[in-house]
C-alpha positions as CSV (number, residue, x, y, z in Angstrom):
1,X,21.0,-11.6,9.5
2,X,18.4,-14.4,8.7
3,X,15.5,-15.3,10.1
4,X,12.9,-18.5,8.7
5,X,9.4,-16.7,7.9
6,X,6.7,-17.4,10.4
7,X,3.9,-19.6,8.5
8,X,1.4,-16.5,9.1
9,X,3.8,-14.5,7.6
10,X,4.5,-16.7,4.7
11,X,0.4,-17.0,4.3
12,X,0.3,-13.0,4.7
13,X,2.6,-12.7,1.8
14,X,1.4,-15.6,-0.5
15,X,-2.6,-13.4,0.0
16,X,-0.8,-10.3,-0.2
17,X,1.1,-11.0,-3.3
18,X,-1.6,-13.0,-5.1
19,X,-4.3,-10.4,-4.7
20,X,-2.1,-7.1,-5.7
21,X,-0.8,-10.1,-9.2
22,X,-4.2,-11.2,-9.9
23,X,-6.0,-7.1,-9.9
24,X,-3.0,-6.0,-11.7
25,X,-2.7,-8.7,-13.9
26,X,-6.2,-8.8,-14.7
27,X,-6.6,-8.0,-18.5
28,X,-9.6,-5.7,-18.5
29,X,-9.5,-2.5,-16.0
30,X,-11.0,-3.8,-12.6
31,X,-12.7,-0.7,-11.9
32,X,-14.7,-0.2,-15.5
33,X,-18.0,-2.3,-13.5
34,X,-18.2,0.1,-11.1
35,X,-17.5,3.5,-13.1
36,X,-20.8,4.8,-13.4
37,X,-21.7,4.1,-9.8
38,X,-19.1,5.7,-8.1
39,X,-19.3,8.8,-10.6
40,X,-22.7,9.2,-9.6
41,X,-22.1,8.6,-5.6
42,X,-18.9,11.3,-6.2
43,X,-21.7,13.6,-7.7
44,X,-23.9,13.6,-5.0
45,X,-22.1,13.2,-2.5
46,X,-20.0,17.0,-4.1
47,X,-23.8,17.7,-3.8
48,X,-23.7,17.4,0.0
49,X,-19.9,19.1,0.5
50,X,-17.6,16.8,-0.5
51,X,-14.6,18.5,-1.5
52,X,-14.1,18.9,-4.6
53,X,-10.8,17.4,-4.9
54,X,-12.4,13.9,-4.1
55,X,-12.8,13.2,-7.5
56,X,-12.3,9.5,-9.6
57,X,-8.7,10.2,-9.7
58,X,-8.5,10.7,-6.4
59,X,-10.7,7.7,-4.6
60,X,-8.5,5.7,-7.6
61,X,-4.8,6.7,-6.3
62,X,-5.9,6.4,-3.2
63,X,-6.8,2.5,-3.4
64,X,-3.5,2.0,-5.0
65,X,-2.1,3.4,-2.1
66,X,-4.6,1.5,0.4
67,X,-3.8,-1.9,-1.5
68,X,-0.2,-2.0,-1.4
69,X,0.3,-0.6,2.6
70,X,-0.1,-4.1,3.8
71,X,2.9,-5.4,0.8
72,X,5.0,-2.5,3.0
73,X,3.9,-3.4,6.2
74,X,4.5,-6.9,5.9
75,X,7.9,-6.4,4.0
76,X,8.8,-4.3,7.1
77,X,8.0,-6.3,9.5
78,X,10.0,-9.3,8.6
79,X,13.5,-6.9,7.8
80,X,15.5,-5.6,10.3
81,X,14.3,-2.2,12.4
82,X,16.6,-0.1,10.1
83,X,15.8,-1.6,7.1
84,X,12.0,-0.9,7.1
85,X,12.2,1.9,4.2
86,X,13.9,-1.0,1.4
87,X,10.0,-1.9,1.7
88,X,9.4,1.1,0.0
89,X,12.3,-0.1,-2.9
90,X,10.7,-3.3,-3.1
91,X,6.9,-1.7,-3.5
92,X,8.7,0.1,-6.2
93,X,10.3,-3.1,-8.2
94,X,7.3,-5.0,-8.0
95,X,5.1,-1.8,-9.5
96,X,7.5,-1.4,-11.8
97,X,7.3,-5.1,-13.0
98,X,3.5,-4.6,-12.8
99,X,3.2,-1.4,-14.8
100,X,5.9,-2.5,-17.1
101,X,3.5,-5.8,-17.8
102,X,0.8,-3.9,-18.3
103,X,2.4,-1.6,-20.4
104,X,3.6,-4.5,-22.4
105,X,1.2,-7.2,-22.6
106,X,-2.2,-6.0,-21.7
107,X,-3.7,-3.3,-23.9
108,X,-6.6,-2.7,-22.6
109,X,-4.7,-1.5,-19.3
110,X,-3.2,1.5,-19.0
111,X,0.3,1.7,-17.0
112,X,1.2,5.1,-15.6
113,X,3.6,7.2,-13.2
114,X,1.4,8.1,-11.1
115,X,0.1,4.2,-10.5
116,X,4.0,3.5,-10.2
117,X,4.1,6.7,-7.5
118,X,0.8,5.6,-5.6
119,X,2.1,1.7,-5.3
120,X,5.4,3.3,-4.4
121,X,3.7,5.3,-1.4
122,X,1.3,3.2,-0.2
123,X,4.3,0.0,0.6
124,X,6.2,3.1,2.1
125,X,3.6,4.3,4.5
126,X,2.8,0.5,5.5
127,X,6.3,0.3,6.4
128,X,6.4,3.1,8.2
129,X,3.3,2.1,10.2
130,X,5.5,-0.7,11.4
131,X,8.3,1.3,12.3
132,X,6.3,3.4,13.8
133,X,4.9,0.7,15.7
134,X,8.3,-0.8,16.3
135,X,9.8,2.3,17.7
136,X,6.7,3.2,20.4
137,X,7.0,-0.5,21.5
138,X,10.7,-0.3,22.1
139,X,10.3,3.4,23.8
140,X,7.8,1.5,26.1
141,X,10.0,-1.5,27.1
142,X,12.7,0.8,28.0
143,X,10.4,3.3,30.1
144,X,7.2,0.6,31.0
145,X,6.1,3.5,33.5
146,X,6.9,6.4,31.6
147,X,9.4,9.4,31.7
148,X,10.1,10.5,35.2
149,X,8.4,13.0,36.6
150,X,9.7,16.2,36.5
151,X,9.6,18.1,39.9
């Protein structure tokens, strides 16, 4: 089955895609500006309880997750309801092609697993937002009062 992407849709992608090409792509590490800041708000905010765990590496794989969700989400929400997880394979192929570039052609970026893991996960979880989404919507047209009361 077919269906012509909405214009929104095909603006949502065109953002979507451009931002995750262009920080990727970039040829210096994005982050490197803000380093020294955020290793010195990490410190104090350890200082005031944060976990421990909350580390550099952490707030870093977590924005790879964070930035490609809305690749999954919108890859999800343009597929079929039972194809929402091949946003997940195509998170995958396009970190793949990113961390492969990188690996390649920019040497002052470093490609890893863990990048390709994080990218991987976060276009899974914004597809499974949607199906989420999806499924509750569908559970409420068939039931728009709720279940029955049981008696």
């Amino acid at each position: 089955m077919h269906r012509r992407l909405h214009p929104a849709e095909r603006l949502a992608l065109v953002v979507i895609l451009g931002a995750i090409l262009t920080i990727t792509f970039w040829p210096t590490r994005v982050d490197a500006p803000i380093d020294a800041g955020l290793e010195s708000a990490l410190a104090g905010w350890h200082a005031r309880g944060l976990p421990g765990f909350v580390d550099y590496g952490f707030v870093q794989t977590s924005a790879n997750v964070l930035f490609f969700a809305p690749f999954g989400a919108l890859v999800a929400s343009v597929l079929l309801v039972r194809l929402w997880w091949s946003a997940g394979v195509l998170g995958l192929a396009l970190s793949l092609v990113v961390e492969g570039s990188q690996a390649l052609f920019l040497p002052d970026r470093v490609a890893s697993a863990g990048d390709l893991a994080a990218n991987t996960a976060g276009a899974l979880i914004g597809a499974a937002v949607v199906a989420l989404v999806r499924r509750v919507r569908s559970r409420r047209r068939e039931c728009p009062n709720g279940p029955p009361a049981a008696v």
